[in-house]
Backbone of each chain as ProteinMPNN parsed JSONL, in Angstrom:
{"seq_chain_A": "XXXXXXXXXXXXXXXXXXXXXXXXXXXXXXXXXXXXXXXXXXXXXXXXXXXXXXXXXXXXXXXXXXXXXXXXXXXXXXXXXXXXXXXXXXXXXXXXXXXXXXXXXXXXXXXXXXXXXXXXXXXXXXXXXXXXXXXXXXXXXXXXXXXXXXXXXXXXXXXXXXXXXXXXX", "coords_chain_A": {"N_chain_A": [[-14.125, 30.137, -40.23], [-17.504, 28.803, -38.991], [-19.863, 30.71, -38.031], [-21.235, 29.672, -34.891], [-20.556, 27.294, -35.408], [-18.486, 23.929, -34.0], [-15.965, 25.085, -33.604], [-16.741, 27.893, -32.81], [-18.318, 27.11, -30.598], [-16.508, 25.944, -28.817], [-14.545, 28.398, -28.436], [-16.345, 29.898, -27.252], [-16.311, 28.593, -24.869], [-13.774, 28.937, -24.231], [-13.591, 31.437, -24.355], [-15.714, 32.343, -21.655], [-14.237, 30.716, -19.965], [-11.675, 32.206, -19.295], [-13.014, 34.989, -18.561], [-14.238, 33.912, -16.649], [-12.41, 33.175, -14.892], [-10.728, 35.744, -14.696], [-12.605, 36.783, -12.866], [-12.223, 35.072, -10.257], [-9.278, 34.894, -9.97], [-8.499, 37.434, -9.953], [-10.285, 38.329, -7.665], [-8.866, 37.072, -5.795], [-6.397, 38.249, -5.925], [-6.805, 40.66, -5.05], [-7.556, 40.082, -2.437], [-5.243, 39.381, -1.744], [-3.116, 41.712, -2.171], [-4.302, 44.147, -1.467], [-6.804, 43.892, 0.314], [-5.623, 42.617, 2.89], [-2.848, 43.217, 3.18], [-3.965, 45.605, 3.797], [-5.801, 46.17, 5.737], [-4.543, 46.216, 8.766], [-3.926, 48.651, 9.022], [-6.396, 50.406, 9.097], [-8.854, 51.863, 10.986], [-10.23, 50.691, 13.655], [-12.802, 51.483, 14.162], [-13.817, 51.332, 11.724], [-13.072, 48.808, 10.195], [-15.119, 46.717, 10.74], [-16.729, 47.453, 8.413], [-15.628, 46.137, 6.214], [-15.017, 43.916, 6.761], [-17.918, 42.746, 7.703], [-19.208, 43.819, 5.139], [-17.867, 43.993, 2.493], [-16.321, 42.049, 2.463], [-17.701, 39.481, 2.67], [-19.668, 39.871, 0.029], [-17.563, 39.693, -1.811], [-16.118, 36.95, -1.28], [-17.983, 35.853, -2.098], [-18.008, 35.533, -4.804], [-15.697, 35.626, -5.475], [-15.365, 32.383, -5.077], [-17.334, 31.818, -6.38], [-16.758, 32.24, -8.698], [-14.213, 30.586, -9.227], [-15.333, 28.06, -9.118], [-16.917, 27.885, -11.851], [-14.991, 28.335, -13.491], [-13.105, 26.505, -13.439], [-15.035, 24.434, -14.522], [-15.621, 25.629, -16.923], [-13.508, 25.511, -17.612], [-12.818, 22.657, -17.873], [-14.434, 21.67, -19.543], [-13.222, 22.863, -22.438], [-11.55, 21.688, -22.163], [-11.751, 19.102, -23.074], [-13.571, 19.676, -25.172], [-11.424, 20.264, -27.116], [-10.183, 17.988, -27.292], [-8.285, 17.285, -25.367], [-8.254, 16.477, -23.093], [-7.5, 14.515, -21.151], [-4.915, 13.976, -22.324], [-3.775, 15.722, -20.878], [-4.382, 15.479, -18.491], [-2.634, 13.412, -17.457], [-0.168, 14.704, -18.09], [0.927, 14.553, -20.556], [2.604, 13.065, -20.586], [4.453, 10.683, -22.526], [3.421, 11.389, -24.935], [4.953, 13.313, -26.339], [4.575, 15.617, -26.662], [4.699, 19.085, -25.54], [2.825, 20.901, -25.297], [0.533, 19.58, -24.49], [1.712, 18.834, -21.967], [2.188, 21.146, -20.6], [-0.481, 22.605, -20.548], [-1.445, 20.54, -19.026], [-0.075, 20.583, -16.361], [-0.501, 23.613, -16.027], [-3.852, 23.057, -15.452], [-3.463, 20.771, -13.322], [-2.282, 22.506, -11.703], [-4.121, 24.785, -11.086], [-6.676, 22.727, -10.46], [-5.616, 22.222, -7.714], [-5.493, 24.774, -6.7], [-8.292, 25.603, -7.082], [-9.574, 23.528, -5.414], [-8.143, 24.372, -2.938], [-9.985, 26.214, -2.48], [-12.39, 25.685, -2.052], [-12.652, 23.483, 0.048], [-11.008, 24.489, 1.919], [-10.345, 27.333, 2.301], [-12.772, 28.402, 2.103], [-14.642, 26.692, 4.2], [-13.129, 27.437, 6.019], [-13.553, 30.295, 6.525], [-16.011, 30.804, 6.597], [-16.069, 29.719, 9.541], [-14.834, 32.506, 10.6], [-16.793, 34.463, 9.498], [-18.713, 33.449, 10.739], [-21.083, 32.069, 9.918], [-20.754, 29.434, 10.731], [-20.443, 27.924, 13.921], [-18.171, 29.127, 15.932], [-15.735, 29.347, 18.329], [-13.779, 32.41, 20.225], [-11.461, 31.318, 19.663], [-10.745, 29.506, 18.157], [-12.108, 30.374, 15.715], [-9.725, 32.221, 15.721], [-7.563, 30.521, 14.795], [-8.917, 29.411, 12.57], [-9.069, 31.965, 10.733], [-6.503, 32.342, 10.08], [-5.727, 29.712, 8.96], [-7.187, 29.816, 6.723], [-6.183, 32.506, 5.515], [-3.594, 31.673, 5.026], [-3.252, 29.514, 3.518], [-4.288, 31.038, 1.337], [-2.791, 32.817, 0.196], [-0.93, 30.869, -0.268], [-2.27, 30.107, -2.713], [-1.866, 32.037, -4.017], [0.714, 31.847, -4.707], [0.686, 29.495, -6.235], [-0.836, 31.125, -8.283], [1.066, 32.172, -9.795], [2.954, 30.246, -11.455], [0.854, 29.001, -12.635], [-0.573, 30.809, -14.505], [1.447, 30.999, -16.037], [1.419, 28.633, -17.719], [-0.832, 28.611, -18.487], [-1.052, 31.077, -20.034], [1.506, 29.688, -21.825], [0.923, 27.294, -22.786], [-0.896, 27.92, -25.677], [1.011, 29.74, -26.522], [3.583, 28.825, -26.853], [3.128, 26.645, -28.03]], "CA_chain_A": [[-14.891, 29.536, -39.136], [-18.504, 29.014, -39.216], [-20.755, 30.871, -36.417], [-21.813, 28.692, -34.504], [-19.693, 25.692, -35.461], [-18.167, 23.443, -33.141], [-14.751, 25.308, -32.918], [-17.469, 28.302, -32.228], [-18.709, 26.752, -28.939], [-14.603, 26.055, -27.963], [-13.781, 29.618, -28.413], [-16.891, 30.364, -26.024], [-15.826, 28.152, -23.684], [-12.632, 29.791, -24.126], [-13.674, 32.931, -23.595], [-16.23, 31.976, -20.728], [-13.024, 30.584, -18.803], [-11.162, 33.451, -19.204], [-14.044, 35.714, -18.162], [-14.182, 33.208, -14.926], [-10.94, 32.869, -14.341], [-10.345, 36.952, -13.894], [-13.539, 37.035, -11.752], [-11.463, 34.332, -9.733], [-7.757, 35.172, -9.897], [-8.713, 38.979, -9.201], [-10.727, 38.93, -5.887], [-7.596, 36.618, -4.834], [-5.164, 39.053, -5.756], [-7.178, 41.702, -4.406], [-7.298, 40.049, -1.325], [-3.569, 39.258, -0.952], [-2.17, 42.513, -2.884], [-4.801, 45.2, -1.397], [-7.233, 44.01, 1.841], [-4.863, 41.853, 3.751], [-2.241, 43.991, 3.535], [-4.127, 47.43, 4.223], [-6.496, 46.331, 7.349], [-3.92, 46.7, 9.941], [-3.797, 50.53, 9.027], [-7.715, 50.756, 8.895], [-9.075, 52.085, 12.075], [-10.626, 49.648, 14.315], [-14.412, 51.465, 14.293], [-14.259, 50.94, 10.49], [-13.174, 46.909, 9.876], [-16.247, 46.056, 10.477], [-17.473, 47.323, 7.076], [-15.092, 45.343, 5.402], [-15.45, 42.287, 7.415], [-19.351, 42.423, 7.496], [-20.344, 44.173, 4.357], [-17.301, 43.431, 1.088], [-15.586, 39.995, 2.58], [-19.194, 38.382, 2.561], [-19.641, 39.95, -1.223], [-16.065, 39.367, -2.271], [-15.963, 35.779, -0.94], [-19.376, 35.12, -3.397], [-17.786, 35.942, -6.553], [-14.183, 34.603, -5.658], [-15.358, 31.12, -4.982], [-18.387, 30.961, -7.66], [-15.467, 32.049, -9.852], [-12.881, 29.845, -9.041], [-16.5, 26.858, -9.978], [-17.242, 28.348, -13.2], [-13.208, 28.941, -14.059], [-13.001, 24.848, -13.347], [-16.143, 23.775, -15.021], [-15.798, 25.701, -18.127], [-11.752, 24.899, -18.301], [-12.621, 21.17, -18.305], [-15.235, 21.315, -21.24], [-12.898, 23.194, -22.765], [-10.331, 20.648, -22.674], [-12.613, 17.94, -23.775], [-14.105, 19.786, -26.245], [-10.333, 20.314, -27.834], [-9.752, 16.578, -26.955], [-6.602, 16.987, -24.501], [-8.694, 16.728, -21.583], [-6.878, 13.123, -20.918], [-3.371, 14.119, -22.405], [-3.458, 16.744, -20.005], [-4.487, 14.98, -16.672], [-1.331, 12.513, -17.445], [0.568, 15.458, -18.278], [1.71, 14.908, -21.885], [3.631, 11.7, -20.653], [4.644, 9.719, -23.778], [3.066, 11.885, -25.976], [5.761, 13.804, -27.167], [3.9, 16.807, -26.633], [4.969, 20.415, -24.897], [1.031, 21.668, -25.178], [-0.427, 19.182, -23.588], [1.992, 18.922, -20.711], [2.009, 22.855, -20.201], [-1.634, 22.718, -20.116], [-1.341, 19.606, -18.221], [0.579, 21.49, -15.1], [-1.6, 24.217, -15.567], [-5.129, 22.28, -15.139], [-3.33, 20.398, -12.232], [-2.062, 23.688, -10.573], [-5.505, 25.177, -10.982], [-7.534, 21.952, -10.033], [-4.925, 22.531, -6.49], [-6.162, 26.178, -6.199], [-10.16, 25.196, -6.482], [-9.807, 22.33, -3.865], [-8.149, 24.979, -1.648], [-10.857, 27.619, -2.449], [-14.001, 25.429, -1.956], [-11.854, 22.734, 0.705], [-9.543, 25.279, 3.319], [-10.481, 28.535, 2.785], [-14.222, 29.25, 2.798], [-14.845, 26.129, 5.794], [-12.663, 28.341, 7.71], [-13.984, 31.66, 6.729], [-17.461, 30.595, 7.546], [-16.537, 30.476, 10.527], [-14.506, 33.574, 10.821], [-17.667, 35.316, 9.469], [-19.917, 33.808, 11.886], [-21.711, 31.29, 9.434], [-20.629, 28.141, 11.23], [-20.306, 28.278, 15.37], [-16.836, 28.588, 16.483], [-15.37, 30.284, 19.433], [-12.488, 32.777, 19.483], [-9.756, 30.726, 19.699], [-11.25, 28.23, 16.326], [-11.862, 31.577, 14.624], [-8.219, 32.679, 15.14], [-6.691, 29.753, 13.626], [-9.691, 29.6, 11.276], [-8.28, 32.657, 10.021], [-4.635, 31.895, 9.82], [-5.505, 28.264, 8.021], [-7.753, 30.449, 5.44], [-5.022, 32.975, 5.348], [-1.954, 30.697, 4.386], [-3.857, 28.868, 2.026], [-4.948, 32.042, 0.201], [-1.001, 33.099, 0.148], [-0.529, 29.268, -1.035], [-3.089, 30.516, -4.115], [-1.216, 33.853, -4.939], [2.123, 31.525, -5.48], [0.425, 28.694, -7.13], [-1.351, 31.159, -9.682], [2.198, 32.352, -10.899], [3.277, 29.217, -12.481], [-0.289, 28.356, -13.298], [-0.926, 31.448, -15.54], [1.956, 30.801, -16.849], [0.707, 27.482, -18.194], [-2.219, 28.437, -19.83], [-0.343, 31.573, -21.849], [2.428, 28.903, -22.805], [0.172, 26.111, -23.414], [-1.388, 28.391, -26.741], [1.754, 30.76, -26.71], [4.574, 28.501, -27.349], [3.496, 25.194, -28.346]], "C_chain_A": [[-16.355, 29.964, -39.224], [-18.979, 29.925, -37.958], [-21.584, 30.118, -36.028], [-21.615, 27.416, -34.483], [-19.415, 25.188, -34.109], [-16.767, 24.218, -32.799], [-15.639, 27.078, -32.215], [-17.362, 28.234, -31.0], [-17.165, 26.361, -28.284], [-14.524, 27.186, -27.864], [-15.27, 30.372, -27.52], [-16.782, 30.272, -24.777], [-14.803, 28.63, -22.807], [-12.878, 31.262, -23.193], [-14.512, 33.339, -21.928], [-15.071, 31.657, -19.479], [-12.04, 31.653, -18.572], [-11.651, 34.668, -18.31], [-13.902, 35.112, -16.28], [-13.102, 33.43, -14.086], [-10.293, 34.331, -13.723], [-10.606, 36.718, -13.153], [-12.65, 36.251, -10.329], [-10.327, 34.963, -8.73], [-7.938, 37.009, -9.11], [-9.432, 39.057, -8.321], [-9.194, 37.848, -5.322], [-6.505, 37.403, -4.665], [-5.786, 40.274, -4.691], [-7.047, 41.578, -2.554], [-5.96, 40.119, -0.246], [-2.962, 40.682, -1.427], [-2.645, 43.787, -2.139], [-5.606, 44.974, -0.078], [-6.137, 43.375, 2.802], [-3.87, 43.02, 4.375], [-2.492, 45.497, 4.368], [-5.194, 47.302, 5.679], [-5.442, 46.3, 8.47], [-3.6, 48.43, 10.137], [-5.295, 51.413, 8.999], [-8.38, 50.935, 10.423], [-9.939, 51.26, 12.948], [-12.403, 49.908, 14.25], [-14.789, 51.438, 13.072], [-14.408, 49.871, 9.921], [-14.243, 46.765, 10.123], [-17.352, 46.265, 8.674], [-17.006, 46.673, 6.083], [-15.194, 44.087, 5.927], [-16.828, 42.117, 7.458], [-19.89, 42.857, 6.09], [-19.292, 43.309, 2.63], [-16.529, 42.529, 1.755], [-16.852, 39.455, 2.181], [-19.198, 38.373, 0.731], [-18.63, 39.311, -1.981], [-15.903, 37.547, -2.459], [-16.73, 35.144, -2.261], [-18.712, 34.812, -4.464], [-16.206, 35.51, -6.411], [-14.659, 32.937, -5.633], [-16.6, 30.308, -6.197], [-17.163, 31.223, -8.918], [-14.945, 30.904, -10.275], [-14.415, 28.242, -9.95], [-16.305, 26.762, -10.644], [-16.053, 28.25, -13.599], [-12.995, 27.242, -14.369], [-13.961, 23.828, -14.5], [-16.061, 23.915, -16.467], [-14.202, 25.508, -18.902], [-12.119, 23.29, -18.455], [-13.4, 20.795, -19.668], [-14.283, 21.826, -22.304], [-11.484, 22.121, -23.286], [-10.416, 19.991, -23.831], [-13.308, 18.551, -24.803], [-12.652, 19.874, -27.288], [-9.44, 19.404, -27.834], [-8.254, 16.244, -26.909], [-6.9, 16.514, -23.399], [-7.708, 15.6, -21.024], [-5.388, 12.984, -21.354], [-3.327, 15.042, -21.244], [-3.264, 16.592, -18.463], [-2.567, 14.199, -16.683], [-0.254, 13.326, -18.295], [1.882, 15.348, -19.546], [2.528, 13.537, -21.768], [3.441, 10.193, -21.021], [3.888, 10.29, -24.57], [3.695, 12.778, -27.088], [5.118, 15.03, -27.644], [3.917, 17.87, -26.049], [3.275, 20.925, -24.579], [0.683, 20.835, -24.276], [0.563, 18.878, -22.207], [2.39, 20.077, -19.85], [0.411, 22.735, -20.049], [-1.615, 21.894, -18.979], [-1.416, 20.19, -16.816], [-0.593, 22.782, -14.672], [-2.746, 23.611, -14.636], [-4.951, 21.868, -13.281], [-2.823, 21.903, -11.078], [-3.447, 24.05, -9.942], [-6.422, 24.289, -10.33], [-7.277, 22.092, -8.154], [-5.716, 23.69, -5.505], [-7.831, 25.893, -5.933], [-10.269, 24.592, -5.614], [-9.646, 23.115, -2.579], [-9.234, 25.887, -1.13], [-12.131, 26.642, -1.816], [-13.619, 24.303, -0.36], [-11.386, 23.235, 1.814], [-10.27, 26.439, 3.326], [-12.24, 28.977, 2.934], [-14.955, 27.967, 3.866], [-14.249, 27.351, 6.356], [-12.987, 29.721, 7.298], [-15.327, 31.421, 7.093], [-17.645, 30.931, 9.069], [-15.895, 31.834, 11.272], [-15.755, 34.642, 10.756], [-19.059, 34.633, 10.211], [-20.653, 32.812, 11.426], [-21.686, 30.147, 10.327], [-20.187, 28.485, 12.568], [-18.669, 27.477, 15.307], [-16.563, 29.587, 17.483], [-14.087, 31.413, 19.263], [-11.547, 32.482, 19.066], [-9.75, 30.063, 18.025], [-11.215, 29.506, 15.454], [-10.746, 31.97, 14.331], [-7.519, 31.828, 14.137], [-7.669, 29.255, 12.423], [-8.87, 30.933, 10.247], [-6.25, 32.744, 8.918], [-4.835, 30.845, 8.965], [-5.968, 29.513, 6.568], [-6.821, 31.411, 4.768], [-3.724, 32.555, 4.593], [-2.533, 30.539, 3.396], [-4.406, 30.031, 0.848], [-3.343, 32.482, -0.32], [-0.719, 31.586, -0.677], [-0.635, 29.442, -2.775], [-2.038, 30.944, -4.825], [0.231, 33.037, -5.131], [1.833, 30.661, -6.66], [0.176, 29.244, -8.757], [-0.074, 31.557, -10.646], [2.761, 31.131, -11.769], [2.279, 29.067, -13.374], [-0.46, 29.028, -14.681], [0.153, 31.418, -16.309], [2.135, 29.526, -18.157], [0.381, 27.829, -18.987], [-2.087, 29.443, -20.898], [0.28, 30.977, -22.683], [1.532, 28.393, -23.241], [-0.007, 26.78, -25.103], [-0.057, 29.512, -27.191], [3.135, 30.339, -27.647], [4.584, 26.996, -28.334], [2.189, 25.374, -29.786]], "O_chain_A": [[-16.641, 31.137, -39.461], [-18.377, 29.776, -36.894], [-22.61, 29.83, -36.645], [-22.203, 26.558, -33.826], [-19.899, 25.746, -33.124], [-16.36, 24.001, -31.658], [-15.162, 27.483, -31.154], [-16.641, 28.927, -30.281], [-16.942, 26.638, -27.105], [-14.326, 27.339, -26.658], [-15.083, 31.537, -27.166], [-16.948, 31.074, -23.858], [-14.698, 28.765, -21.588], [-12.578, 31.801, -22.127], [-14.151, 34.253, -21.187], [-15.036, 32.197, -18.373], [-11.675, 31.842, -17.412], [-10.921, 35.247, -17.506], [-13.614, 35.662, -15.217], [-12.991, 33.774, -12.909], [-9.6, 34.369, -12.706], [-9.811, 36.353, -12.287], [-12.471, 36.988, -9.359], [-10.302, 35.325, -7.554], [-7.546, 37.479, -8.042], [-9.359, 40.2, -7.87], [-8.625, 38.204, -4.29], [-5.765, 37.412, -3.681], [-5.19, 40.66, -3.685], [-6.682, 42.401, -1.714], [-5.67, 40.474, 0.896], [-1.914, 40.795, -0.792], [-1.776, 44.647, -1.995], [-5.273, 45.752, 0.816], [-5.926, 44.177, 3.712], [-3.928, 43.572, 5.474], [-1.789, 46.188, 5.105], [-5.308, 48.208, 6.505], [-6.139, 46.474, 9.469], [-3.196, 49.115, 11.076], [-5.404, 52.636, 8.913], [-8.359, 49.884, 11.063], [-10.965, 51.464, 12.299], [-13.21, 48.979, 14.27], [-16.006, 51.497, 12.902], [-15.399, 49.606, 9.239], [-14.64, 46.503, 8.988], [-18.205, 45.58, 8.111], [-17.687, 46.512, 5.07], [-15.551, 43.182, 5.173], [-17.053, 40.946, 7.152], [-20.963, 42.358, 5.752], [-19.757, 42.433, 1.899], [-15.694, 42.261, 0.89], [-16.846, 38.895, 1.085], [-18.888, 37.373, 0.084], [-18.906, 38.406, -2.768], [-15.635, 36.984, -3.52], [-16.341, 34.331, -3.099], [-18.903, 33.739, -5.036], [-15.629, 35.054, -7.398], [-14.017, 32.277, -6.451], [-16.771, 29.172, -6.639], [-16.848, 30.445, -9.819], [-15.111, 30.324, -11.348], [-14.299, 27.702, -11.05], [-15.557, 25.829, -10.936], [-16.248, 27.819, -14.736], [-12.744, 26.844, -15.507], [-13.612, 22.806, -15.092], [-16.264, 22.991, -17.255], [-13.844, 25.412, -20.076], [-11.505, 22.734, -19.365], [-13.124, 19.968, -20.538], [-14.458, 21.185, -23.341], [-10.811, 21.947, -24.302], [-9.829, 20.009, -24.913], [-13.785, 17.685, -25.536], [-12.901, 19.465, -28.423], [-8.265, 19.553, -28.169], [-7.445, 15.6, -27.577], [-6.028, 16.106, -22.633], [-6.957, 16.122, -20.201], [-4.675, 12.09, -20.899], [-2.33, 14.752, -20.582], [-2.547, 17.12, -17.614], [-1.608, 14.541, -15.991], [0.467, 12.734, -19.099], [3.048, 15.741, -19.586], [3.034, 13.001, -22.754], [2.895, 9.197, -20.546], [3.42, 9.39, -25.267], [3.293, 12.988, -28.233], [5.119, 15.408, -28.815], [2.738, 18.015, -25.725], [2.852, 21.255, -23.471], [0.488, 21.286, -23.148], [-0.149, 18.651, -21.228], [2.81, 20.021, -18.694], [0.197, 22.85, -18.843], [-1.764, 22.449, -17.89], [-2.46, 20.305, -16.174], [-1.251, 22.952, -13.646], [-2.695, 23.615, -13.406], [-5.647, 22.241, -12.337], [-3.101, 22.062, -9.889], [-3.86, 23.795, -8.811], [-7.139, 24.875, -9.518], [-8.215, 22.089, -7.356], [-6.224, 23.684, -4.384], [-8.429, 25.96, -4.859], [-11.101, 24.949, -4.779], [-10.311, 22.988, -1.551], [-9.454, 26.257, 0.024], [-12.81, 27.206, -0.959], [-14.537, 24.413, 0.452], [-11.305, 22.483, 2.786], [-10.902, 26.669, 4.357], [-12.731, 29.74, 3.767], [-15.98, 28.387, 4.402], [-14.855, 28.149, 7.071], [-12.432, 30.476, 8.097], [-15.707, 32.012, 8.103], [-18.428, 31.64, 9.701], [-16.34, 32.214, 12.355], [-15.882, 35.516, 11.613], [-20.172, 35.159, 10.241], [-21.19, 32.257, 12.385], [-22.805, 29.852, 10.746], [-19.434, 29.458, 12.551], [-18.175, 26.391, 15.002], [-17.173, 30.656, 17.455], [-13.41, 31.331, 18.239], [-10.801, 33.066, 18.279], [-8.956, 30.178, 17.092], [-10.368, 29.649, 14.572], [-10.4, 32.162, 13.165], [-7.04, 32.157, 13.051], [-7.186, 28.745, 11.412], [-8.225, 30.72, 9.221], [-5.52, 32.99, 7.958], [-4.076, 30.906, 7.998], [-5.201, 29.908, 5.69], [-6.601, 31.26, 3.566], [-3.079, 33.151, 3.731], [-2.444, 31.264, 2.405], [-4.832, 29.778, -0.279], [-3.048, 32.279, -1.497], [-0.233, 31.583, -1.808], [0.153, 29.189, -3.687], [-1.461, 30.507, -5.821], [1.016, 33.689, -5.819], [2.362, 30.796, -7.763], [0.482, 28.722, -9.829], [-0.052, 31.381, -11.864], [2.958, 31.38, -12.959], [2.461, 28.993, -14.589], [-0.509, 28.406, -15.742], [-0.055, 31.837, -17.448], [2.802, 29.577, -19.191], [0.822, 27.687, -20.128], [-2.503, 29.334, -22.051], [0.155, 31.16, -23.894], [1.076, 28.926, -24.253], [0.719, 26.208, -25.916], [-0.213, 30.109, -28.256], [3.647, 30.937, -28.595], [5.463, 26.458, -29.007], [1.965, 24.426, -30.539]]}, "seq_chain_B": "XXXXXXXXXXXXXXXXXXXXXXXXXXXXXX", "coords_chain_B": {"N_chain_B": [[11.091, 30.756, 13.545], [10.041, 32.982, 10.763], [7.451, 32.578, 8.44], [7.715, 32.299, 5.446], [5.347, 32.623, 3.887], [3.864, 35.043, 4.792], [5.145, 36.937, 4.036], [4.007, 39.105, 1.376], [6.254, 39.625, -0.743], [8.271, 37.726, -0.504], [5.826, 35.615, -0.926], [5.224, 35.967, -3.563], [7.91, 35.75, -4.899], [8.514, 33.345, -4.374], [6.704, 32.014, -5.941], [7.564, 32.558, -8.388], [10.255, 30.821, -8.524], [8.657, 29.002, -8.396], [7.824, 28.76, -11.042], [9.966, 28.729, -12.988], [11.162, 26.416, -11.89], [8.905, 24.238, -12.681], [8.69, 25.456, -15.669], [10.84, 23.767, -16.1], [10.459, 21.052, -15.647], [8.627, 20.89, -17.563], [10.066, 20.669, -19.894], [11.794, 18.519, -19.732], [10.063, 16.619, -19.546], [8.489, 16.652, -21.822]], "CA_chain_B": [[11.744, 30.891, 11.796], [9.007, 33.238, 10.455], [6.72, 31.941, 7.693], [7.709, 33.257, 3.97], [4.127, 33.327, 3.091], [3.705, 36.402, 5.775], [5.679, 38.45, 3.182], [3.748, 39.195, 0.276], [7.141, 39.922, -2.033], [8.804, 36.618, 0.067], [5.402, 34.753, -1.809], [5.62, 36.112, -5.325], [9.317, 35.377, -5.259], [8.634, 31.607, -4.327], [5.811, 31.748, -7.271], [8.647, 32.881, -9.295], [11.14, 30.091, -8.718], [8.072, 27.897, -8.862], [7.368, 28.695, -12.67], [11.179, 28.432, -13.235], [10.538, 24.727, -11.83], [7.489, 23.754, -13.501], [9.339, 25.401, -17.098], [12.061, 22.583, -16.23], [9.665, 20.039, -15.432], [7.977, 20.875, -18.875], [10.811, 20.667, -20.698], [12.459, 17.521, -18.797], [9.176, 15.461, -19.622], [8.023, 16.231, -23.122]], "C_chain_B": [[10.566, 31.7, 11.389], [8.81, 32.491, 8.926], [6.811, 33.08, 6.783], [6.411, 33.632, 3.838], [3.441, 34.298, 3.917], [4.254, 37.19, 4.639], [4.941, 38.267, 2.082], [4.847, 39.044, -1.295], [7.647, 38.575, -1.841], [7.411, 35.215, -1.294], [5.4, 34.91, -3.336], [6.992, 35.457, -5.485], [9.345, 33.669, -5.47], [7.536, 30.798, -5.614], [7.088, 31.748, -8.344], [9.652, 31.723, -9.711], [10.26, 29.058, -9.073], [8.015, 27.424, -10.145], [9.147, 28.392, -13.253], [11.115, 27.068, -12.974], [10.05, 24.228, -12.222], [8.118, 23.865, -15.358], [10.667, 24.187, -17.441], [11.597, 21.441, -16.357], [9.214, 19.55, -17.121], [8.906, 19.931, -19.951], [11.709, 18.969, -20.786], [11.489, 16.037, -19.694], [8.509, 15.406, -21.019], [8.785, 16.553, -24.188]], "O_chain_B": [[9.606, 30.999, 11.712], [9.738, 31.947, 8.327], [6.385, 34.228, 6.916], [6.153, 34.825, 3.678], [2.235, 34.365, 3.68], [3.638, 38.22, 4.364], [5.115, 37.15, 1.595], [4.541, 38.618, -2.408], [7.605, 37.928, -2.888], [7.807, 34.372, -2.099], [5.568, 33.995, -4.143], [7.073, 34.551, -6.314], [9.913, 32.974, -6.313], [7.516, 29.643, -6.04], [7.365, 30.754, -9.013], [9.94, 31.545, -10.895], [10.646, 28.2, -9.867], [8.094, 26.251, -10.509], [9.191, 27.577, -14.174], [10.99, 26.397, -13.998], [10.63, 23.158, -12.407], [8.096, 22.928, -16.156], [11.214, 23.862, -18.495], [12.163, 20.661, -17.122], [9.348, 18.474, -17.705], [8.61, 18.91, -20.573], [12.122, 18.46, -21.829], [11.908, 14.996, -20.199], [8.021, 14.352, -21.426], [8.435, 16.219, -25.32]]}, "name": "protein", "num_of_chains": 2, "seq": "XXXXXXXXXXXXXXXXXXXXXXXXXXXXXXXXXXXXXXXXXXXXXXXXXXXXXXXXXXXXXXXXXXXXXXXXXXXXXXXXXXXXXXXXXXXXXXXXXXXXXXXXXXXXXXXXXXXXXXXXXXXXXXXXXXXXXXXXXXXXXXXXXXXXXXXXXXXXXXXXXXXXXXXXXXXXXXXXXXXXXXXXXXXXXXXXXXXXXXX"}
């Protein structure tokens, strides 16, 4: 392989989505595996440094993730010209790869809609960005909530996608 | 009825059967 070739710029892309895709997948886990769970044991005159100072941060870099994770998985397709076996999920192609990627893509495309779609509208206004009252904030929370729990099931199939996709096929 | 996705282990588990679903799906369609 040349440097700099065209399978080059794929295996940047590659690695670029990868790179994204932690940044992503890991503030979601973090949120469901490590804050969610541990603020009900956090003393009430402290939440506020996690709700005003690392949710705000956290939020940044989970949802420019989840962008970048999307943006540079679709060039990535199209530069390895499945992008279009993949949407129509391998069917009639007689192909395992492209309908394991396929599933993937569509899992993942699921998870971004919720991330940019459900959960940061309604954390906005949990954190105050957008005017809501207590009551809108509560079930602001709870919608943003589920749907982040929705994530953390979706990404188990998903990642399992995108190891098969290159793993088995 | 409480709501599985309240349990953290309750949502991995339902990820779990998901990818068991999705590996059938795979398999089913290409």
């Amino acid at each position: 392989m040349e440097l700099v070739s065209y399978e080059w710029w794929a295996l940047c892309f590659r690695w670029l989505h990868i790179l994204s895709g932690i940044m992503w997948i890991g503030h979601l886990w973090y949120f469901n595996f490590t804050q969610t769970p541990t603020m009900p044991k956090i003393p009430m005159e402290l939440r506020p440094a996690i709700s005003r100072f690392i949710l705000p941060e956290a939020l940044w870099w989970f949802r420019w993730g989840a962008m970048a994770t999307i943006v540079t998985g679709l060039i990535l397709a199209w530069m390895n010209g499945y992008l279009g076996n993949a949407i129509k999920l391998g069917i009639g192609d007689g192909n395992a790869k492209f309908t394991t990627i396929g599933f993937g893509m569509w899992l993942g495309t699921i998870m971004w809609f919720n991330v940019w779609f459900i959960i940061w509208p309604n954390q906005k206004k949990v954190l105050g960005l957008t005017p809501a009252n207590d009551d809108a904030k509560k079930v602001a929370a709870r919608t943003a909530g589920l749907t982040s729990r929705i994530n953390t099931l979706l990404s188990i199939p998903m990642l399992y996608c995108m190891a098969g996709a290159s793993h088995f096929y | 009825m409480k709501n599985p996705l309240d349990s953290l282990g309750q949502t991995v588990g339902l990820g779990v059967i998901l990818t068991v679903v999705v590996v059938l799906l795979i398999h089913v369609i290409a």
